[in-house]
gemmi code that builds the backbone of each chain (N, CA, C; Angstrom):
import gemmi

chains = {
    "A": [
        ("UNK", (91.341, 134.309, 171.554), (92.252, 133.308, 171.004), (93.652, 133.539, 171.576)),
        ("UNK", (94.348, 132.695, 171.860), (95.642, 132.576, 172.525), (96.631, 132.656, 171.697)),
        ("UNK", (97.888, 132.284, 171.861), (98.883, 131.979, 171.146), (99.015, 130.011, 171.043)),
        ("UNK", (98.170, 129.767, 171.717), (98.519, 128.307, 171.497), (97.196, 127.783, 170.773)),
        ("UNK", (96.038, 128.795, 170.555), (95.173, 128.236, 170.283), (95.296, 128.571, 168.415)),
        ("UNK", (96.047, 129.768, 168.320), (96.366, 130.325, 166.991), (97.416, 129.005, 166.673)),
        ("UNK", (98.115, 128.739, 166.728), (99.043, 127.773, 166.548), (97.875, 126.473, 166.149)),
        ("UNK", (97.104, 125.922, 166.855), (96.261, 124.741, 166.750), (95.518, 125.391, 165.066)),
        ("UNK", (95.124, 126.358, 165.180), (94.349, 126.579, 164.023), (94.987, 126.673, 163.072)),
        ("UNK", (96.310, 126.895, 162.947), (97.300, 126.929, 161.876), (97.556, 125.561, 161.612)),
        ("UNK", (97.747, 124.752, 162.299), (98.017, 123.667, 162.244), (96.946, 122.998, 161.226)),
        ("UNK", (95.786, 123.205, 161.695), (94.448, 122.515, 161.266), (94.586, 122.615, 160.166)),
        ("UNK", (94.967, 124.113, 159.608), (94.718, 124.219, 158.128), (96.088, 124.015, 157.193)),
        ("UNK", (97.052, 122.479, 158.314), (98.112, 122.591, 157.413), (98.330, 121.104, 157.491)),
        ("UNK", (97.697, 120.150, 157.447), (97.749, 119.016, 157.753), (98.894, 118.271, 157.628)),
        ("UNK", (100.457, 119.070, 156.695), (101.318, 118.652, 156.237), (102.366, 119.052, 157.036)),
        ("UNK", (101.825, 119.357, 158.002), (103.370, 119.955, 159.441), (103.086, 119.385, 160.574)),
        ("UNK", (103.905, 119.128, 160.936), (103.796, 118.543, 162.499), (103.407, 119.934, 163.203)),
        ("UNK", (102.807, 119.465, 164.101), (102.762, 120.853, 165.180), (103.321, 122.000, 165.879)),
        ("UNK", (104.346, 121.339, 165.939), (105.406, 121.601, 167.294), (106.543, 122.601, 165.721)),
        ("UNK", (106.187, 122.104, 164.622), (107.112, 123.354, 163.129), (105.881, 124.952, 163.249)),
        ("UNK", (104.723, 123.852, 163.444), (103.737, 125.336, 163.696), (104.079, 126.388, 164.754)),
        ("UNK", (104.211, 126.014, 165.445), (104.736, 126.257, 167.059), (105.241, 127.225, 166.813)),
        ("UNK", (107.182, 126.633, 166.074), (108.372, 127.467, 165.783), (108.113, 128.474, 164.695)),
        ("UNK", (106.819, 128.348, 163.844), (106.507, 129.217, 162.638), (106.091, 130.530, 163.183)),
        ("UNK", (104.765, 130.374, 164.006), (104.168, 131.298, 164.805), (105.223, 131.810, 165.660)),
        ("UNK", (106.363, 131.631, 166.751), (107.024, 131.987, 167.409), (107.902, 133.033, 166.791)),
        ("UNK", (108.337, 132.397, 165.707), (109.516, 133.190, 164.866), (108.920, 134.690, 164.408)),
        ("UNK", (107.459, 134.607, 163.780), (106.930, 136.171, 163.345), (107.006, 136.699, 164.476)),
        ("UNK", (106.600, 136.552, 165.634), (106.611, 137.207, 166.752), (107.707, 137.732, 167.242)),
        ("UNK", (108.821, 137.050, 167.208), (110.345, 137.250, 167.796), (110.449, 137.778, 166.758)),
        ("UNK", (110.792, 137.743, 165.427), (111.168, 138.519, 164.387), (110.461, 139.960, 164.454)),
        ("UNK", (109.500, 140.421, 164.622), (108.676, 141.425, 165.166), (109.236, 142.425, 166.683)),
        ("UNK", (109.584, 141.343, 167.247), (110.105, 142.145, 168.620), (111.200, 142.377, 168.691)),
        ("UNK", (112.251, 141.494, 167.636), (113.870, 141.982, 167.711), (113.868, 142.969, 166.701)),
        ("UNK", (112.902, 143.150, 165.991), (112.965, 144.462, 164.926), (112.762, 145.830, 165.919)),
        ("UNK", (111.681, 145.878, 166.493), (111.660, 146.883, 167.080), (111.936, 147.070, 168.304)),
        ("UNK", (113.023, 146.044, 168.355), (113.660, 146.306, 169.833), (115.393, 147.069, 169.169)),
        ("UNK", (115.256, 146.578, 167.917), (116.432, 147.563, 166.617), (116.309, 148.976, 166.566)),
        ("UNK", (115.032, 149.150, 166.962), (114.232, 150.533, 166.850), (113.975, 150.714, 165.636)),
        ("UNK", (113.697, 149.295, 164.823), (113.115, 149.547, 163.591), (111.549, 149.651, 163.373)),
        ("UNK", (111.141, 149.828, 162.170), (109.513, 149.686, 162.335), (109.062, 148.450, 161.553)),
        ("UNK", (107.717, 147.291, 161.816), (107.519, 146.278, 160.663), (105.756, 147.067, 160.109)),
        ("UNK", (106.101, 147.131, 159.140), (105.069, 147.334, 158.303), (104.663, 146.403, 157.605)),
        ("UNK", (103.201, 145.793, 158.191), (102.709, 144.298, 157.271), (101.253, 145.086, 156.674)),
        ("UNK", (101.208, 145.663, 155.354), (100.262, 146.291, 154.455), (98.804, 145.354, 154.449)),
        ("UNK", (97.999, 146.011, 154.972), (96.790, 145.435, 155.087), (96.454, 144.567, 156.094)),
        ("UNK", (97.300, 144.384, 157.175), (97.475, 144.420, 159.194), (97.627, 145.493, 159.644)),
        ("UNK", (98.561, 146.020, 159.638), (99.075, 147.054, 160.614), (100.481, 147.098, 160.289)),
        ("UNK", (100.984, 148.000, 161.012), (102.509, 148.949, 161.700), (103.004, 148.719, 162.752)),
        ("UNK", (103.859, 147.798, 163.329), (104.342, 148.241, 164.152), (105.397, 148.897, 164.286)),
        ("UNK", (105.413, 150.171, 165.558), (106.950, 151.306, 165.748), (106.990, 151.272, 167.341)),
        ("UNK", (108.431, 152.010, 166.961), (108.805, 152.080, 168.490), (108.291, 154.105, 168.748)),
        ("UNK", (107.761, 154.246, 170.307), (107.846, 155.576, 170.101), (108.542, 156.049, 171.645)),
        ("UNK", (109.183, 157.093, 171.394), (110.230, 157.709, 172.398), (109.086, 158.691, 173.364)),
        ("UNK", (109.258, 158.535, 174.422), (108.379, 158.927, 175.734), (109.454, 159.872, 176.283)),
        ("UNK", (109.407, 161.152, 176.206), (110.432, 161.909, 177.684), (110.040, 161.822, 179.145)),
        ("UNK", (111.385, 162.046, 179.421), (111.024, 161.650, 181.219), (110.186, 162.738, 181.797)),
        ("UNK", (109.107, 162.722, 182.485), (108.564, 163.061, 182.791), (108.263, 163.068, 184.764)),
        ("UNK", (107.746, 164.005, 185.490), (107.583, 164.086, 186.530), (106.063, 163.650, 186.805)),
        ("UNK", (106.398, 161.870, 187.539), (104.919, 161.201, 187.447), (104.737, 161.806, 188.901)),
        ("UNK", (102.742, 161.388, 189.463), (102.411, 161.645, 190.887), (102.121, 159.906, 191.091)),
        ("UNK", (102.430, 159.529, 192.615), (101.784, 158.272, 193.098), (100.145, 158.978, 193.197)),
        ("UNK", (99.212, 158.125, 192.327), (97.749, 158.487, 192.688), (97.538, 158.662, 194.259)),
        ("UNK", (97.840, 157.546, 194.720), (97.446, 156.966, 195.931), (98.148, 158.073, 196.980)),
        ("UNK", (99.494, 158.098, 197.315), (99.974, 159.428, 198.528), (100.119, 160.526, 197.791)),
        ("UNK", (99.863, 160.938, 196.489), (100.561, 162.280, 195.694), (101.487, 162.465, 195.431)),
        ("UNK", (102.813, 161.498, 196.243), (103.841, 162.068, 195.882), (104.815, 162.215, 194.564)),
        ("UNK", (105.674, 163.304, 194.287), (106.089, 163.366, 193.287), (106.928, 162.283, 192.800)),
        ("UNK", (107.426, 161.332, 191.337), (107.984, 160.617, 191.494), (109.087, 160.452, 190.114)),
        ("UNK", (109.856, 160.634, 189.922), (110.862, 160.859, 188.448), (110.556, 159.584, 187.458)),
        ("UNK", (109.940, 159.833, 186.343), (109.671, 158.271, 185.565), (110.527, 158.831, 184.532)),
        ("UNK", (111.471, 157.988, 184.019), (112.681, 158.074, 182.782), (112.213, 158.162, 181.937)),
        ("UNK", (113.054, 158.553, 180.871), (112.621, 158.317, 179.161), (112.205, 157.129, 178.795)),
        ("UNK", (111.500, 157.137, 178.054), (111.305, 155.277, 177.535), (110.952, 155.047, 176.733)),
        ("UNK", (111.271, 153.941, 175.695), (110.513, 153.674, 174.463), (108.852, 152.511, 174.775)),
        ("UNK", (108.022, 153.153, 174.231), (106.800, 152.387, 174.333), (106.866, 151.453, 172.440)),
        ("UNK", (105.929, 150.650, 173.078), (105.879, 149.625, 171.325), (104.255, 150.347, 170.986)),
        ("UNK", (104.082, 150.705, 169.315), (103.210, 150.974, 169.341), (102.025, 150.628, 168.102)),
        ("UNK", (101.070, 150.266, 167.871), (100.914, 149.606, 166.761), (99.718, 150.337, 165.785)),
        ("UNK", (99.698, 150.537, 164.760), (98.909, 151.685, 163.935), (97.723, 150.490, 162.996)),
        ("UNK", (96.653, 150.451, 163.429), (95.439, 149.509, 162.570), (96.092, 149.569, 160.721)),
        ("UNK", (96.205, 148.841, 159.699), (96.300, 149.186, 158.412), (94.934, 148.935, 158.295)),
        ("UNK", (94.515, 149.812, 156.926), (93.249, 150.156, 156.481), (92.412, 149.272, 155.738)),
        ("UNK", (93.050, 147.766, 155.984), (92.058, 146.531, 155.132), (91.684, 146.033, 156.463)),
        ("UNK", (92.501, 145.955, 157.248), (92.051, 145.161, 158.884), (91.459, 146.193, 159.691)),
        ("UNK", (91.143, 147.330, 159.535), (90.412, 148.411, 159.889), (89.059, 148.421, 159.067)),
        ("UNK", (88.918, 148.118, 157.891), (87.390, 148.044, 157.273), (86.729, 146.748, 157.842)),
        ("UNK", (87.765, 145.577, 157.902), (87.441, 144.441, 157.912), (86.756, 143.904, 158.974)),
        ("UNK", (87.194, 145.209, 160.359), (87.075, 145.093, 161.487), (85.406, 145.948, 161.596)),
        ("UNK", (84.701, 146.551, 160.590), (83.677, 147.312, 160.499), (82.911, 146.765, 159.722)),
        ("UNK", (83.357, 145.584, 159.440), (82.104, 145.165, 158.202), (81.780, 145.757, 157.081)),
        ("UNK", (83.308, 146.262, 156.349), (83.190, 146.829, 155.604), (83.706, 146.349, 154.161)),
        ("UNK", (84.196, 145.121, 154.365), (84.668, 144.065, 153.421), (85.984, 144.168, 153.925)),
        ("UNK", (87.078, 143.968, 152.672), (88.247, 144.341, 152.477), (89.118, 143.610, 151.240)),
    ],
    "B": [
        ("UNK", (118.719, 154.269, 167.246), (117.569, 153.949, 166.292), (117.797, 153.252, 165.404)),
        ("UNK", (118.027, 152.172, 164.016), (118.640, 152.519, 163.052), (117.173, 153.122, 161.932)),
        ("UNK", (116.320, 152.954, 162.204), (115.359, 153.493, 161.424), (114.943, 152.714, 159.790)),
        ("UNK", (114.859, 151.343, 160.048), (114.632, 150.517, 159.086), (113.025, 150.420, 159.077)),
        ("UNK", (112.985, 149.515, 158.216), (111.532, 148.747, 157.961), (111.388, 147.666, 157.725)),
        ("UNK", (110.622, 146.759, 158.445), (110.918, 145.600, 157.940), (109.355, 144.843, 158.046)),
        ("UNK", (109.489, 143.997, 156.543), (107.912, 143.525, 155.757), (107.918, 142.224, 155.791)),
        ("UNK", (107.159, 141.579, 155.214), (106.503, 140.590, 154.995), (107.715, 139.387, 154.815)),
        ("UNK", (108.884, 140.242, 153.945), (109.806, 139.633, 153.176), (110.885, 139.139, 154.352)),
        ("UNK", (110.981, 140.025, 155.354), (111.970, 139.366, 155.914), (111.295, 138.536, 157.266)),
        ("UNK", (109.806, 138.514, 157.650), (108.922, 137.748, 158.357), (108.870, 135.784, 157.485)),
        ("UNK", (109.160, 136.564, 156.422), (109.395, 135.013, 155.536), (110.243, 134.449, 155.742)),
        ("UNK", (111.356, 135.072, 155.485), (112.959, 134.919, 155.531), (113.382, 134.106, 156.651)),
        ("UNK", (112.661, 134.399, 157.946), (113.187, 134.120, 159.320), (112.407, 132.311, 159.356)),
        ("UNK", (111.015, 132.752, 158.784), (110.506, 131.292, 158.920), (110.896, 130.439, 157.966)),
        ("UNK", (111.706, 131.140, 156.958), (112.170, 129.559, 155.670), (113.367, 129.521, 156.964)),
        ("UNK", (114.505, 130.203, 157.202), (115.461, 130.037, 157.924), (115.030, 128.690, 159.060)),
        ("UNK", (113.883, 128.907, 159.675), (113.722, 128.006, 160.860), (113.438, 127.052, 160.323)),
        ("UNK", (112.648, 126.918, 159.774), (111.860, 125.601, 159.363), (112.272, 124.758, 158.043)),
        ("UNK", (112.253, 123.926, 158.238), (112.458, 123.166, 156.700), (111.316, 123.409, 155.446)),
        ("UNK", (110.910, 124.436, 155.095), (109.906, 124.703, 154.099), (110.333, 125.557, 153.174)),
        ("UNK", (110.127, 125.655, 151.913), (110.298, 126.524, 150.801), (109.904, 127.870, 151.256)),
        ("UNK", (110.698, 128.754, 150.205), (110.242, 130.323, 150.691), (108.615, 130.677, 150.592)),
        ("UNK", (108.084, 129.801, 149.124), (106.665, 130.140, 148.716), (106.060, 129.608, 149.921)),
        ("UNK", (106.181, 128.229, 150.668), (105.411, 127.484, 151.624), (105.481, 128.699, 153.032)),
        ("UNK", (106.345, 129.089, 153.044), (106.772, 130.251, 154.382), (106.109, 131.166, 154.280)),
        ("UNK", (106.551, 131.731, 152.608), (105.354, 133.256, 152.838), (103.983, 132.798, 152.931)),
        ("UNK", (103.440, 131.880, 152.484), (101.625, 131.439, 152.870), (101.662, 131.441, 154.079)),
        ("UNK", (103.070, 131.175, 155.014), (102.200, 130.613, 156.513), (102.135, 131.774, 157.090)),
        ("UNK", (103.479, 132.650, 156.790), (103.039, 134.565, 156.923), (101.579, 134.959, 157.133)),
        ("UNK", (101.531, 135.018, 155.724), (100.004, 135.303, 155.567), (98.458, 134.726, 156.226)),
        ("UNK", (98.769, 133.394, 156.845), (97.764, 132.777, 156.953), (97.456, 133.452, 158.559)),
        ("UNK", (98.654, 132.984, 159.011), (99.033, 133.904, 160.860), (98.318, 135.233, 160.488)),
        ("UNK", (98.732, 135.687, 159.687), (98.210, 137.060, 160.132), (96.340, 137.456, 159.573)),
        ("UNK", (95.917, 136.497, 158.646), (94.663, 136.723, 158.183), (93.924, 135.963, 159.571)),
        ("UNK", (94.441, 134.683, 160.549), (93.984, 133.896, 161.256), (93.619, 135.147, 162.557)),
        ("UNK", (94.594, 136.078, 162.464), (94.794, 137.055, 163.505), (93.017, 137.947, 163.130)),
        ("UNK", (93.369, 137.807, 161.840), (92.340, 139.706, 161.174), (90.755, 138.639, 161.503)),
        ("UNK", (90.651, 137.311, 161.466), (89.360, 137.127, 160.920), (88.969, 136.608, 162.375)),
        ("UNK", (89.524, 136.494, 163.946), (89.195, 136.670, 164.786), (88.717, 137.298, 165.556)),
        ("UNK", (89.505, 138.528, 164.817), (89.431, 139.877, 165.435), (88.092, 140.831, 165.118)),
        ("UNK", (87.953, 140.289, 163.676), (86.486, 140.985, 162.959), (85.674, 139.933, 164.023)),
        ("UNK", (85.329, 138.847, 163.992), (84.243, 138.343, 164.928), (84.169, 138.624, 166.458)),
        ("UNK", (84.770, 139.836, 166.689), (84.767, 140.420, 168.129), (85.469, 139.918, 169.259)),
        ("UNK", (86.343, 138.522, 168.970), (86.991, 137.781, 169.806), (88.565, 138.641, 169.843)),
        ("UNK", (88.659, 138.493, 171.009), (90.330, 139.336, 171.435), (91.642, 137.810, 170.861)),
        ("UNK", (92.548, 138.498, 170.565), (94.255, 137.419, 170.367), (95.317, 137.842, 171.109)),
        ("UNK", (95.114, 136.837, 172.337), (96.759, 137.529, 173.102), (97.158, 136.652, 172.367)),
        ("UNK", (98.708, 137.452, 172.869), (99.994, 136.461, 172.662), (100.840, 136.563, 173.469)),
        ("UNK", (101.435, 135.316, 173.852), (101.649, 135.560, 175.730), (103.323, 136.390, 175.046)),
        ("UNK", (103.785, 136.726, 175.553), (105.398, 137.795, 175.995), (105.036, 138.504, 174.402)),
        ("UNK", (103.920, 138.877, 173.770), (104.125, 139.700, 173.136), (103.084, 140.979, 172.963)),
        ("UNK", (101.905, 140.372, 173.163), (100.768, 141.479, 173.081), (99.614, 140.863, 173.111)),
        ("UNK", (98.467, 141.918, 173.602), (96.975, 141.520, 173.012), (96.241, 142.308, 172.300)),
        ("UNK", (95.861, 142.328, 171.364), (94.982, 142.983, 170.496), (93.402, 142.775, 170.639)),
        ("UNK", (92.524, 143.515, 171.073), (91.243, 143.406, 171.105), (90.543, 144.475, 170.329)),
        ("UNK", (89.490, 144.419, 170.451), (88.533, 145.207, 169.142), (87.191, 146.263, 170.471)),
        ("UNK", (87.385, 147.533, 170.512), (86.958, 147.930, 170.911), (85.102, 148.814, 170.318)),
        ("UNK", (84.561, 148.876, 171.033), (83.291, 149.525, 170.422), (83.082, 150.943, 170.625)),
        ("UNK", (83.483, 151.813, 169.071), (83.344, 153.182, 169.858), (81.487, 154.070, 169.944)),
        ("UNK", (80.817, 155.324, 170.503), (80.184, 155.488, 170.094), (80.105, 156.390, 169.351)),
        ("UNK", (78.669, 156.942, 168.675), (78.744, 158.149, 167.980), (79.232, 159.370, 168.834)),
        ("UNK", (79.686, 160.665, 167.941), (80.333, 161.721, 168.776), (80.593, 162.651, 167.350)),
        ("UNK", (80.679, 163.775, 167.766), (80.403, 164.964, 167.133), (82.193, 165.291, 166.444)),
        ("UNK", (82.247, 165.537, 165.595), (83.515, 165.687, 165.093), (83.660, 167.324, 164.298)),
        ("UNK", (84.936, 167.660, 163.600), (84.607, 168.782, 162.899), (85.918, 168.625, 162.058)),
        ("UNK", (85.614, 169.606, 161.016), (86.395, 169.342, 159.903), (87.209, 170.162, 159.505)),
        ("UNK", (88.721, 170.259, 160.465), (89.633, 171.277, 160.921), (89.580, 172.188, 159.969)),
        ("UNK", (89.681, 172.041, 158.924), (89.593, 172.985, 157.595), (88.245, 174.322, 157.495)),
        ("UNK", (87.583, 173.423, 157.372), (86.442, 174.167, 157.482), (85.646, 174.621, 158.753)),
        ("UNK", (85.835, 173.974, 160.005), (85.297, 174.034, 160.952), (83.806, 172.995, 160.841)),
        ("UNK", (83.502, 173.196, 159.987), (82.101, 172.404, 159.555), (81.727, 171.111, 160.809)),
        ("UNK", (80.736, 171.221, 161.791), (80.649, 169.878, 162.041), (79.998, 168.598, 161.255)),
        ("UNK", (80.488, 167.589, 161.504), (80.058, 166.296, 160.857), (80.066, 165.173, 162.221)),
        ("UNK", (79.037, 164.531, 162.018), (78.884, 163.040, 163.110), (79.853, 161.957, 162.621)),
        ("UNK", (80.702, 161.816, 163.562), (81.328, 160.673, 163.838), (80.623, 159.293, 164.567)),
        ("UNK", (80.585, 158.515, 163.028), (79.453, 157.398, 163.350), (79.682, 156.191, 164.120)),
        ("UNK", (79.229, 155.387, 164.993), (79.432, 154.310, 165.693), (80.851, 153.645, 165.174)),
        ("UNK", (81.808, 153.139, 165.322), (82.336, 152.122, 164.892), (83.089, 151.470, 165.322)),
        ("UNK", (83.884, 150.263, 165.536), (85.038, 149.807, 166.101), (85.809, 149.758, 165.559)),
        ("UNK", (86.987, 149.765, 166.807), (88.486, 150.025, 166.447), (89.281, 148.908, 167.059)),
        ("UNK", (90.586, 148.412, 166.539), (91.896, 148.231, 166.619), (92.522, 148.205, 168.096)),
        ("UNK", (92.820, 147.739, 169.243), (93.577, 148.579, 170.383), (94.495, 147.217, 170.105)),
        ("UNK", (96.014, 147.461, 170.281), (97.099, 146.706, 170.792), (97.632, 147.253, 171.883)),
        ("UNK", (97.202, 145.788, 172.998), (98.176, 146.300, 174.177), (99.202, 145.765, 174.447)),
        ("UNK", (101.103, 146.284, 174.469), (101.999, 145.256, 174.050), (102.182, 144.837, 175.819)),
        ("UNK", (102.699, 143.549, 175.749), (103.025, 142.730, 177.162), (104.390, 143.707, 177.978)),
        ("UNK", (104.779, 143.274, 178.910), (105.752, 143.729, 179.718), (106.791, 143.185, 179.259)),
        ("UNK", (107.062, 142.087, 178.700), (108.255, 141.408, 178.396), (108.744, 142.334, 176.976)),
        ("UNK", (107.834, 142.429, 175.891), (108.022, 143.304, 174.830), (108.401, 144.573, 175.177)),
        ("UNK", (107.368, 145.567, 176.190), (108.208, 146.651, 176.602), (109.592, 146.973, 176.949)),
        ("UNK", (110.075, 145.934, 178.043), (111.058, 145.776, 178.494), (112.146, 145.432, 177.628)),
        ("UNK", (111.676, 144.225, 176.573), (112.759, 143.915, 175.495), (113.046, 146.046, 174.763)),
        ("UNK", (111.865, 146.250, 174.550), (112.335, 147.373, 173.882), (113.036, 148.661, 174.525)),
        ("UNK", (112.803, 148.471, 176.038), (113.738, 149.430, 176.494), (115.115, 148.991, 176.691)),
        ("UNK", (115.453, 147.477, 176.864), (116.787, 147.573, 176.728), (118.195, 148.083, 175.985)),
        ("UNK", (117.344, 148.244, 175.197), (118.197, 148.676, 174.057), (118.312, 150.432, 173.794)),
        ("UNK", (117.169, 150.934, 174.078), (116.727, 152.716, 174.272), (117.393, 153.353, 174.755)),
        ("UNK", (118.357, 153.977, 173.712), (118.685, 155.490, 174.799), (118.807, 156.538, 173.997)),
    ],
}
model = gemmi.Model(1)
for chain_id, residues in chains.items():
    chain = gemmi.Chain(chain_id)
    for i, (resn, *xyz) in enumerate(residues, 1):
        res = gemmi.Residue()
        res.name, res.seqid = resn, gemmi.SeqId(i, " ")
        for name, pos in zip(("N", "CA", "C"), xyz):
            atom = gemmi.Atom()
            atom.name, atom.element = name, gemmi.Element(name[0])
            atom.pos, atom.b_iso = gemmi.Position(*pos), 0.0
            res.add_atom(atom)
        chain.add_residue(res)
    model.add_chain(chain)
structure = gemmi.Structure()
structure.add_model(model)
structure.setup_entities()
């Protein structure tokens, strides 16, 4: 499923919005999500998941391909932790 | 860092802000996005989202585990898991700001 196809299905089950409000609905959790943890905050949605930011030290990478040594910086990676209703739910385990 | 958290409440907040809908009508559409997300995901189908991520559902197998405490082994039974992989645009948004 896409982002435009999630949007259509939202839509479906909202017969009382134009599309294009679906659009900006779906867009906004997402951007609201990425300017949080671009804050270096964390969003915790209880019974989805976690998302955090996590701090990487710089490290001395190799090119696979010639070996050579190559300096990769510090960096923040985005990282996202299963919550434990979308983790059963995902096992057939109810929820 | 500033080391916040942020829930459901302010995922609402942003969509009453955008949209012309009540807070109650906003937090349902919260919720609906994200159950639309969970009940795809249980039927084995992957959800990108383009400049933000894809989440797919991986199949693990059985494998032998142990039970740090005790040492005791126990079988770790078949199951699937969770993977989010975030996009380049999200990475990048998040290193701009990193130091």
């Amino acid at each position: 499923m896409t982002k435009s196809e999630l949007v259509a299905r939202i839509a479906e089950m909202n017969p009382q919005l134009y599309q294009r409000d679906v659009e900006r609905i779906v867009s906004t959790i997402f951007e609201e999500i990425t300017g949080a943890l671009s804050r270096g905050d964390r969003v915790e949605l209880r019974g989805f998941g976690a998302f955090s930011v996590k701090a990487r030290n710089a490290r001395v990478g190799r090119n696979p391909r010639t070996g050579a040594s190559v300096e990769v910086d510090a960096k923040a990676v985005p990282f996202f932790k299963t919550g434990k209703q979308l983790r059963d739910l995902i096992n057939d385990r109810g929820a | 860092m500033s080391g916040n958290t942020v829930t459901r409440a302010q995922l609402t907040e942003a969509v009453y802000q955008e949209v012309g809908l009540s807070r109650h009508e906003s937090a349902d559409l919260v919720e609906s996005v994200l159950l639309e997300i969970s009940t795809t995901l249980a039927q084995g189908e992957m959800v990108k989202i383009s400049s933000f991520g894809s989440f797919s559902v991986r199949q693990k197998g059985q494998r032998i585990g142990r039970n740090p405490k005790t040492g005791e082994e126990v079988p770790i039974l078949p199951r699937r898991v969770l993977v989010f992989r975030p996009s380049h645009v999200l990475k990048n948004k998040i290193n701009t700001n990193f130091k």
